[in-house]
C-alpha positions in Angstrom: 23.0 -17.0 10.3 22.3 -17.4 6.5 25.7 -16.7 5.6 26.9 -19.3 7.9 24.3 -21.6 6.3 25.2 -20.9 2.5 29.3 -21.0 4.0 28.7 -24.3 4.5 26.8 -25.7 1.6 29.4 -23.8 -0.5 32.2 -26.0 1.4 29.7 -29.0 1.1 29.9 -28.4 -2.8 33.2 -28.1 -3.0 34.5 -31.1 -1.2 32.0 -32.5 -3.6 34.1 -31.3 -6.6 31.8 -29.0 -7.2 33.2 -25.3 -9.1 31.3 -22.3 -8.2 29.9 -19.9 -11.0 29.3 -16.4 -11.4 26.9 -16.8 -14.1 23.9 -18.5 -13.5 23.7 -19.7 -17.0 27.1 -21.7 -16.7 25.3 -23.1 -13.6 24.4 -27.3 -13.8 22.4 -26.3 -9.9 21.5 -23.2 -8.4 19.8 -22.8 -5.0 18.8 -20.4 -2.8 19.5 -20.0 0.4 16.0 -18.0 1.9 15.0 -15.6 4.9 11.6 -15.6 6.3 11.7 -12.9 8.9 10.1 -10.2 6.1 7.8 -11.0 3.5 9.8 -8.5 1.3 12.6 -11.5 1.1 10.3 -13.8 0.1 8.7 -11.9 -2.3 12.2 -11.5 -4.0 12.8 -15.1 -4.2 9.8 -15.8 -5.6 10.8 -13.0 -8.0 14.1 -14.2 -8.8 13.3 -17.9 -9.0 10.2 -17.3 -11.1 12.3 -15.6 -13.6 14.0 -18.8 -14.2 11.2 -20.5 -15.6 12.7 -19.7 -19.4 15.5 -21.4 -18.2 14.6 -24.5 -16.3 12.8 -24.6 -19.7 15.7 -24.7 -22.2 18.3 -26.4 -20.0 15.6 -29.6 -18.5 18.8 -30.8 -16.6 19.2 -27.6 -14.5 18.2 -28.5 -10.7 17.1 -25.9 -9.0 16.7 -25.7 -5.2 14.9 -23.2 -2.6 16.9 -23.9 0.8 16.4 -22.2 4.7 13.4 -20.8 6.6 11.6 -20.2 3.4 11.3 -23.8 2.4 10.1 -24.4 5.9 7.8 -21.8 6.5 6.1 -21.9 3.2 6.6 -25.9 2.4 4.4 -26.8 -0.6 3.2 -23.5 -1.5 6.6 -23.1 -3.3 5.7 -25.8 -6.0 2.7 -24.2 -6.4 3.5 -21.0 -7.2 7.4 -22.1 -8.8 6.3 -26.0 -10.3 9.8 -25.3 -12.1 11.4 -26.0 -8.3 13.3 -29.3 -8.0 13.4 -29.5 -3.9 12.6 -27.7 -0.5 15.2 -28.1 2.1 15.0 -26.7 6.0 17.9 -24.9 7.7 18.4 -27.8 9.8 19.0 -30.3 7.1 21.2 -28.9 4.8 24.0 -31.0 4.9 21.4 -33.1 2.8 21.7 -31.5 0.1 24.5 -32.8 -2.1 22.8 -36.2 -1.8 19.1 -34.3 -2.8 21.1 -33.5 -5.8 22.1 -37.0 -6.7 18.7 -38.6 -6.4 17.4 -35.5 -8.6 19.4 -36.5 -11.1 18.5 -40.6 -11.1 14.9 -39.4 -12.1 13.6 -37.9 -8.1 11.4 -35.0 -8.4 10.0 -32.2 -6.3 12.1 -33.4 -3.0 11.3 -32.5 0.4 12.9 -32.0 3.5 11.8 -30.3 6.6 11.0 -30.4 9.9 14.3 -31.8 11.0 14.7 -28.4 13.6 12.4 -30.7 16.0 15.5 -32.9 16.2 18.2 -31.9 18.8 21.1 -32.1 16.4 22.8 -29.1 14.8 24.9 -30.5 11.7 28.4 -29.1 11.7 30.9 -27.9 9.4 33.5 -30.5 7.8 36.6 -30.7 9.4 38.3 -29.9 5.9 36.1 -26.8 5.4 37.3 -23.9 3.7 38.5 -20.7 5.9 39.5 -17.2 5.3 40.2 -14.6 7.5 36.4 -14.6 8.8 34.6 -17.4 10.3 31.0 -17.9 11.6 30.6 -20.5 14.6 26.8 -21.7 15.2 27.0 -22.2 19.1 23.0 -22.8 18.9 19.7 -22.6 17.1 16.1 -22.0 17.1 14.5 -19.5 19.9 12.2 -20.0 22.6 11.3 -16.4 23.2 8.7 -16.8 20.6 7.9 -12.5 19.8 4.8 -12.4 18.5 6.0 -10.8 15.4 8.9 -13.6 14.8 8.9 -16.5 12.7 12.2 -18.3 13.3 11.0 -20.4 16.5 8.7 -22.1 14.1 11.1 -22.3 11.1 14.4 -23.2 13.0 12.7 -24.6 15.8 13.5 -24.7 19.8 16.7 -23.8 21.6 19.2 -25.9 21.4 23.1 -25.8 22.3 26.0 -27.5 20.7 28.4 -28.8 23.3 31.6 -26.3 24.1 33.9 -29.1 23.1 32.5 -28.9 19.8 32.7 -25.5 19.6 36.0 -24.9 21.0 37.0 -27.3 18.3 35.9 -25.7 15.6 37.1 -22.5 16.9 41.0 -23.5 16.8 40.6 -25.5 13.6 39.5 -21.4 11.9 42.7 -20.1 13.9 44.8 -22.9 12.7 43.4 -22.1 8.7 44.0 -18.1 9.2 40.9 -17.1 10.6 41.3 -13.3 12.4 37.9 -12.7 13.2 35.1 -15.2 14.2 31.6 -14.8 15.1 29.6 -16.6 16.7 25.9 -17.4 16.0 22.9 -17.7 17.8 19.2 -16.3 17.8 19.7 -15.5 21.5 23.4 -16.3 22.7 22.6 -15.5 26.3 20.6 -18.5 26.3 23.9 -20.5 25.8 23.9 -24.0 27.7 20.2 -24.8 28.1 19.5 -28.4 27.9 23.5 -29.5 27.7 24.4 -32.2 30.4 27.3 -29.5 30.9 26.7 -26.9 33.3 27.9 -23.7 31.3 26.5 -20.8 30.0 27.7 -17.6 27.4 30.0 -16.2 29.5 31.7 -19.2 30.7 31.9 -20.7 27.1 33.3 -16.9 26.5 36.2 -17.1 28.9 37.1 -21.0 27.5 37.3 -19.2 23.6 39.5 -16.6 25.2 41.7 -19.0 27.1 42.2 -20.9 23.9 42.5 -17.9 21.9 45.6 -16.7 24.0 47.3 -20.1 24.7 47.2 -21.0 20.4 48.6 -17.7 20.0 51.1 -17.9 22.9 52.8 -21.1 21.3 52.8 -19.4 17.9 54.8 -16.5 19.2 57.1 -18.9 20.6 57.1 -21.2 17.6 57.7 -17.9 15.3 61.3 -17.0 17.1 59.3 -14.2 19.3 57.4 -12.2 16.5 54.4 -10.5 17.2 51.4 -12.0 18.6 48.0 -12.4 16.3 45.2 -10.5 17.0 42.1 -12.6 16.6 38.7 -11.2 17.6 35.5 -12.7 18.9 32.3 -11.1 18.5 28.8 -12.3 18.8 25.2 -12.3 17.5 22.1 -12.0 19.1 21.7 -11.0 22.9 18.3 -10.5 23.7 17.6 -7.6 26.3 15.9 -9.9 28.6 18.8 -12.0 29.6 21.8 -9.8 28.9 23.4 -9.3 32.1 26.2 -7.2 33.8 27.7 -10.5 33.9 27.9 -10.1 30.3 29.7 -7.0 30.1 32.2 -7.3 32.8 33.6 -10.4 30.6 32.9 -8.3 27.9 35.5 -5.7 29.5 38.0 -8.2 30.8 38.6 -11.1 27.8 41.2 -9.8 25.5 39.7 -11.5 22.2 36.2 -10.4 23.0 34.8 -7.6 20.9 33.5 -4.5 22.7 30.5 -4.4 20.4 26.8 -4.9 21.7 24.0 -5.6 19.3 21.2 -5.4 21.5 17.5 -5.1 19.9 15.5 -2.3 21.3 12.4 -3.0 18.7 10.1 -0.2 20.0 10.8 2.4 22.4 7.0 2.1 23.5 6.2 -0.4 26.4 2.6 -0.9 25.5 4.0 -2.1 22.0 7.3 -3.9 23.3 4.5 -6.2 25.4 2.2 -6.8 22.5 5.6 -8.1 20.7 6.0 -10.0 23.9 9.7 -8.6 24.5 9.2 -9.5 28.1 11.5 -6.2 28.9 10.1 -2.9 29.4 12.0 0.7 27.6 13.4 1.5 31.8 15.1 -1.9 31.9 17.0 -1.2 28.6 17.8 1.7 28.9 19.6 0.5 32.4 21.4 -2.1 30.2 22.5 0.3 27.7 24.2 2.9 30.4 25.5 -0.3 32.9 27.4 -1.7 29.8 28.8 1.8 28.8 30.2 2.4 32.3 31.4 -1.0 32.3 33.0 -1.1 28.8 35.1 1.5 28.1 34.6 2.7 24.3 32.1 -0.1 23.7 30.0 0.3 21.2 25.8 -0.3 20.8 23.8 -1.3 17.7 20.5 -1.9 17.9 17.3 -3.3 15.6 13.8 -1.8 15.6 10.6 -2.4 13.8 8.3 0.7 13.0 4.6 0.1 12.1 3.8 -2.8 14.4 0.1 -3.2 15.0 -1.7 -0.5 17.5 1.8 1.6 17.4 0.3 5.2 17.8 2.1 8.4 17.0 2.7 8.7 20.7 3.8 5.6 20.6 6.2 6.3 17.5 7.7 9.3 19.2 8.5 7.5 22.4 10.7 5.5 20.2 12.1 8.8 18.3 13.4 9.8 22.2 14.9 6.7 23.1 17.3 6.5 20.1 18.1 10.0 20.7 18.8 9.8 23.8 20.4 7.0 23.5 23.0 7.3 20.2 23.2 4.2 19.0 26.5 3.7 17.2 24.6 1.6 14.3 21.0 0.5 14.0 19.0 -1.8 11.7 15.4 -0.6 11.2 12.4 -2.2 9.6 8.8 -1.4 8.7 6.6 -4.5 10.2 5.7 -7.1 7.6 3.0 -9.3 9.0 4.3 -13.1 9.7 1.5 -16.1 8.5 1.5 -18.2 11.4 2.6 -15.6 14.4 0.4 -14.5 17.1 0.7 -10.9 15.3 -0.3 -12.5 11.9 -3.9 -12.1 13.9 -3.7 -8.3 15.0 -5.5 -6.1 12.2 -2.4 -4.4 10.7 -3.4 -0.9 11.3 -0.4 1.4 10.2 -0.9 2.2 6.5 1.8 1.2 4.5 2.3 5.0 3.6 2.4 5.5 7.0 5.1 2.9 7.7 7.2 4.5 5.0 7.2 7.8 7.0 8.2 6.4 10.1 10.9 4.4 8.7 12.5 7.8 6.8 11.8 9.6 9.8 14.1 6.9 12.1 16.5 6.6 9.7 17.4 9.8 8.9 17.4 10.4 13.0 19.9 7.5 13.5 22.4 8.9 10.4 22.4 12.0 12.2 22.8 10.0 15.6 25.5 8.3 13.7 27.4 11.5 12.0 27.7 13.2 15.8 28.8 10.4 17.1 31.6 10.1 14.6 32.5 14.1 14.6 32.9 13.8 18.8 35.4 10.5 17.8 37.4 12.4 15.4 37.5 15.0 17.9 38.7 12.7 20.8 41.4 11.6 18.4 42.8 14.9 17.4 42.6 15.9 20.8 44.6 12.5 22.0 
């Protein structure tokens, strides 16, 4: 989602006349676009843009600019701690920015602007954005699951669902610019279509990609004198485990452009702990999932998130995660120790697993999922000697 976000200020910048530099020393503005979901992130921002206090101070015209979740979850603290900070901006108002910039430099100071994710509108890209062959598509924003551990419902706000014409749109104007592979973005994509006066929902707005997807590429063939079709692909980020469905994977299986990957977070193989993150799913439920979309997809793949450390996570309940990603192979995984949230309902548990302790469990996953992963690559290379 952040690199869909700093995509489009880049573009923003550019139409702008902006140049991009590598050097932040050549820079006239610098901002950074910021993540929330660990406190490690912000601690790094507040690193890096404390370390540019030398620099505000020798170049005074320099704007600097602390953009996303961070500006919204930590709001005024950031002038606090970094007074060298020109303005705050929320994820939702970014396309603001440019014109921050411009009152900045008629005399403005220490700017403001959040809370906009209340509003219902998602901004979009410009129809004269850049594209290469990659291209994110935000088809919603904000969550409603709320996790107890999670901070984006409060930093990118509610659910809320751009119309498929929009999307579809912006999907064939990428295909028309080059684009080979596009993504599309949402906290929880299976909660497509909530709150449109359309009725659709993921898998519909699935099949209407793929039906564009296969008619633009049709008429190029023809337009080309017959030569061979481009492949574009479609993937997707996030499904949560509670609302992907079979009706997911069977469209999955069937659409042409639609990626056979799965990123589906597991978070804790304990169901004592996944109900105190308020995962509404229990370990016997995804573990169904996981086998129904293998059977269904043929050579589909799995990834997977999970958090070690979480309040009250015992060694028992540590090891019921250890069998769960053993026995079921992920073919990638994200893991993360558990960095306390201000303003979750798990910012109030007592955060009982020692950091040393976290440390160890996070090794221990890790080195269990690279194994996980090496096997699972050997019995590949085997299949394709053998084919």
């Amino acid at each position: 989602m952040n690199e869909h976000d700093s995509e489009r200020l880049r573009d923003m910048f550019v139409q702008r006349g902006y140049a991009l530099t590598e050097r932040v020393e050549d820079a006239d503005v610098i901002i950074f676009n910021t993540c929330s979901v660990r406190k490690h992130a912000e601690d790094r921002v507040y690193g890096k843009v404390g370390g540019m206090k030398v620099l505000k101070k020798n170049r005074p015209q320099l704007i600097i600019g602390i953009v996303g979740c961070m500006a919204e979850a930590q709001k005024y603290e950031i002038f606090k701690r970094l007074p060298h900070v020109d303005f705050l901006c929320g994820p939702a108002d970014l396309d603001k920015v440019p014109d921050i910039i411009d009152k900045i430099r008629n005399g403005a100071g220490h700017i403001v602007y959040i809370e906009s994710y209340k509003s219902k509108r998602i901004p979009e890209f410009s129809k004269d954005r850049n594209a290469g062959h990659a291209g994110f598509v935000k088809i919603m924003e904000g969550c409603d699951n709320f996790c107890s551990y999670c901070i984006v419902p409060y930093v990118r706000g509610r659910e809320r669902s751009r119309p498929s014409k929009e999307i579809l749109e912006e999907v064939e104007l990428l295909i028309k610019k080059g684009a080979k592979n596009i993504t599309l973005l949402g906290q929880n994509v299976n909660s497509y279509g909530k709150g449109l006066k359309e009725e659709i929902d993921f898998v519909e707005l699935l099949r209407k990609i793929d039906r564009l997807i296969h008619r633009d590429c049709f008429a190029r063939h023809r337009n080309n004198g017959g030569l061979a079709m481009t492949k574009i692909r479609v993937s997707f980020l996030t499904s949560h485990p509670k609302d992907a469905s079979l009706k997911l994977f069977k469209a999955m299986r069937d659409l042409k452009s639609v990626s056979k990957i799965l990123h589906l977070p597991l978070q804790s193989g304990s169901d004592k702990i996944l109900k105190r993150m308020n995962r509404k799913y229990t370990v016997a439920k995804y573990k169904k999932l996981i086998e129904s979309f293998r059977k269904i997809v043929e050579n589909g793949s799995v990834t997977s998130d999970i958090i070690v450390g979480f309040p009250g996570e015992t060694e028992k309940d540590f090891n019921d995660t250890l069998d769960i990603v053993k026995g079921l192979q992920f073919d990638g995984a994200y893991i993360f120790k558990y960095s306390p949230r201000p303003g979750t309902k798990a910012f109030k548990f007592k955060d009982d697993v020692t950091l040393e302790e976290k440390e160890r469990r996070h090794s221990i996953l890790l080195n269990l999922q690279k194994e996980s992963k090496t096997r699972s690559c050997a019995q590949f290379t085997v299949l394709k000697t053998w084919s």
